[in-house]
BAVEX-84029 format. One record per residue (C-alpha): residue number from 1; residue in one letter; x, y, z. Coordinates in nm, 3 decimals, decimal comma, always signed. Layout:
REM residues N
seq | type | xx | yy | zz
NUM | A | X | Y | Z
...
This chain:
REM residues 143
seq | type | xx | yy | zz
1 | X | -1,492 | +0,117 | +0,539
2 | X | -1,567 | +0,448 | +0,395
3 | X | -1,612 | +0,456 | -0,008
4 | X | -1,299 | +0,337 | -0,159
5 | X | -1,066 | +0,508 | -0,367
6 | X | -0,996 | +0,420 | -0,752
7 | X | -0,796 | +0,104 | -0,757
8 | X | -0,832 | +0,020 | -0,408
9 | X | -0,993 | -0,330 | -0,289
10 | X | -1,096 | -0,452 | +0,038
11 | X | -1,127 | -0,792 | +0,174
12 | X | -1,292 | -0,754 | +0,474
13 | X | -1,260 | -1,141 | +0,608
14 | X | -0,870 | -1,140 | +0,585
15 | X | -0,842 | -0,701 | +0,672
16 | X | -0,625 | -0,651 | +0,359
17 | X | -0,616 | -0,347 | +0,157
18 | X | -0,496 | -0,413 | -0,253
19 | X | -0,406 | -0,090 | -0,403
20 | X | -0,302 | -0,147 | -0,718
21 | X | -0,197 | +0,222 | -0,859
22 | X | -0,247 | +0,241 | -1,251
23 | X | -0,084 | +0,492 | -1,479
24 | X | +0,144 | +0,784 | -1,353
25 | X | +0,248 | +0,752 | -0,969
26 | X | +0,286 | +1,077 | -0,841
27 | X | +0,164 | +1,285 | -0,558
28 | X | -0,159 | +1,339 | -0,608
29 | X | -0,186 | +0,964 | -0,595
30 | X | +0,002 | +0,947 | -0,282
31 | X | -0,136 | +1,217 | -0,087
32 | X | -0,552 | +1,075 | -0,150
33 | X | -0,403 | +0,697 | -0,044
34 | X | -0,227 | +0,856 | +0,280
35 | X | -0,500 | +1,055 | +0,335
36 | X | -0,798 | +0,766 | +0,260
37 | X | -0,529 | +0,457 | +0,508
38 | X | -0,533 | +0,727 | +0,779
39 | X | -0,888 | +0,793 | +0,787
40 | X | -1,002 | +0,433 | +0,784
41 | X | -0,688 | +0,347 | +1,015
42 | X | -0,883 | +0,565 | +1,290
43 | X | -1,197 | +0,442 | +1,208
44 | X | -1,158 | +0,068 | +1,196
45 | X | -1,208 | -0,147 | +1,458
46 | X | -0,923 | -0,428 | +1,367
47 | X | -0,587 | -0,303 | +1,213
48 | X | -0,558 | -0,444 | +0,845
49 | X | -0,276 | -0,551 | +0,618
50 | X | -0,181 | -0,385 | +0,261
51 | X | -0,064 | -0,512 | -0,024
52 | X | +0,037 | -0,286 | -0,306
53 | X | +0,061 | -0,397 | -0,654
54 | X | +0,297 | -0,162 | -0,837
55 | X | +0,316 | -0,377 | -1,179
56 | X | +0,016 | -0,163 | -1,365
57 | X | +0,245 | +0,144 | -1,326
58 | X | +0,336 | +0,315 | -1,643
59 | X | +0,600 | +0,546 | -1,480
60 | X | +0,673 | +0,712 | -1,114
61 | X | +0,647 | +1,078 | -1,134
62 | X | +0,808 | +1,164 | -0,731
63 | X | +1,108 | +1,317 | -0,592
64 | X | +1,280 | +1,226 | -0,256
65 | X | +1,127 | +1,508 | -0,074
66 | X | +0,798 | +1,385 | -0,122
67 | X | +0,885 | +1,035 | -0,048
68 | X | +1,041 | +1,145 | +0,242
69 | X | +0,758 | +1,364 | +0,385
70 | X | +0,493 | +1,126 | +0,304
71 | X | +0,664 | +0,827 | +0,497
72 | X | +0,751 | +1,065 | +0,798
73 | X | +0,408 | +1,148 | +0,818
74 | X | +0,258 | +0,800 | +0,790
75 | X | +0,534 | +0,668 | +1,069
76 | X | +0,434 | +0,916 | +1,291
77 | X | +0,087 | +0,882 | +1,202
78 | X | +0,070 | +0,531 | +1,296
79 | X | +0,300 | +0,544 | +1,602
80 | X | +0,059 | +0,395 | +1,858
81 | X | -0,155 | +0,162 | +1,673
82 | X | -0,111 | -0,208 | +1,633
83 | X | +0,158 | -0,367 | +1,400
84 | X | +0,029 | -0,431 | +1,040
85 | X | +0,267 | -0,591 | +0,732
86 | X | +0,304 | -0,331 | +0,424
87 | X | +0,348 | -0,549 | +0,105
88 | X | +0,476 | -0,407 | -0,213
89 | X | +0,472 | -0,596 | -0,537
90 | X | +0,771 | -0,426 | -0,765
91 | X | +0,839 | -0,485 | -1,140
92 | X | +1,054 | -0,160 | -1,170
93 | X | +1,360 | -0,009 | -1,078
94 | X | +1,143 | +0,319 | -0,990
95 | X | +0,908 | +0,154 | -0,784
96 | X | +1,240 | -0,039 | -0,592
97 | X | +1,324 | +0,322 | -0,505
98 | X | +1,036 | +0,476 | -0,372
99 | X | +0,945 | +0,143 | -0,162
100 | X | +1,279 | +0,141 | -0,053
101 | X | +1,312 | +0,501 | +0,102
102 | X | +0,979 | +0,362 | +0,275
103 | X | +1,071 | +0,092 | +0,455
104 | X | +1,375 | +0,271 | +0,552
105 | X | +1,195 | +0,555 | +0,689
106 | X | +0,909 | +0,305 | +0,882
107 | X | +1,190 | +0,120 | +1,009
108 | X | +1,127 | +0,091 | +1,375
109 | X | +0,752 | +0,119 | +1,312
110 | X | +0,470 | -0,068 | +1,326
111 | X | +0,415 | -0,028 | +1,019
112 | X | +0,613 | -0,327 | +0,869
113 | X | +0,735 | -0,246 | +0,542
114 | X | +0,877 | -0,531 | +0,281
115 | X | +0,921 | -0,543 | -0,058
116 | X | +0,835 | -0,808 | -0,307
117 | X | +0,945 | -0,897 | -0,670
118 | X | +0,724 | -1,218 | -0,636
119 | X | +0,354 | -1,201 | -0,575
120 | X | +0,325 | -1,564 | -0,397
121 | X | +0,617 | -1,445 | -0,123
122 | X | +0,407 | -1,111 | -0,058
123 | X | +0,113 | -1,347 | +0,016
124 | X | +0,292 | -1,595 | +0,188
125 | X | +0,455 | -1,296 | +0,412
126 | X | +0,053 | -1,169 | +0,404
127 | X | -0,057 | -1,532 | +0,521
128 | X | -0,298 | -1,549 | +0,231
129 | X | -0,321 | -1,652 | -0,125
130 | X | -0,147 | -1,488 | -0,458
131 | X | -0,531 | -1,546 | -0,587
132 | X | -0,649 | -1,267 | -0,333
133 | X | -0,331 | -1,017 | -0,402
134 | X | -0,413 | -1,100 | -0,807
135 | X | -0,816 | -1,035 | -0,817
136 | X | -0,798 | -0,711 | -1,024
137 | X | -1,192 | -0,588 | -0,981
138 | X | -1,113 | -0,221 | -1,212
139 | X | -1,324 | -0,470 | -1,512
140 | X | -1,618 | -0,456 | -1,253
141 | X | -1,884 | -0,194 | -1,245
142 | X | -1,889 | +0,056 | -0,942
143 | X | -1,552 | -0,106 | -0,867
């Protein structure tokens, strides 16, 4: 795995990607996770799971268009590779949104898309433990 973006963990014995986006969500943010899951995506040897933490967000700063373009492009950018399981933690009505217009557009995909307002059923659905989704390393240094 190349050098991780900020607020992005890997556990490497399990193949799940935590992002856990802090602040303002907006496209910026967006466009460097797309880019960074499609780079490794080609590059790993074993698919991996994600689990997004959206509960650290401050506010959601997107519009429909670039929801929309950004999920196009990750459904079609994923077309033939392996099935994986999207998690996303919510706490918002934003967030709700934006996930939502997500797994509608990967619909069909292998990239399975659900949404969670409970972190112990997004590990459950993850077959791991909310202890793993939790472990927040941004207090560690080089994290």
């Amino acid at each position: 795995m190349a050098k991780l973006p900020a607020n992005v963990i890997f556990h490497q014995e399990i193949r799940l990607l935590v992002f856990r986006p802090r602040g303002v969500l907006d496209q910026k943010t967006l466009t460097t996770m797309a880019g960074f899951l499609a780079k490794e995506e080609v590059r790993a040897s074993k698919p991996f799971n994600r689990f997004t933490d959206m509960s650290k967000l401050d506010a959601v700063d997107l519009d429909f268009r670039v929801m929309f373009e950004l999920a196009l492009h990750r459904r079609v950018g994923y077309r033939a590779r392996p099935a994986v399981k999207s998690a996303f933690y919510v706490t918002s009505k934003a967030s709700e949104r934006i996930v939502k217009i997500h797994a509608l557009l990967n619909g069909c995909s292998p990239l399975r898309v659900e949404m969670f307002t409970e972190v112990h059923d997004a590990a459950k659905w993850l077959d791991t433990s909310p202890e793993t989704l939790e472990f927040d390393a941004s207090h560690i240094k080089g994290s």
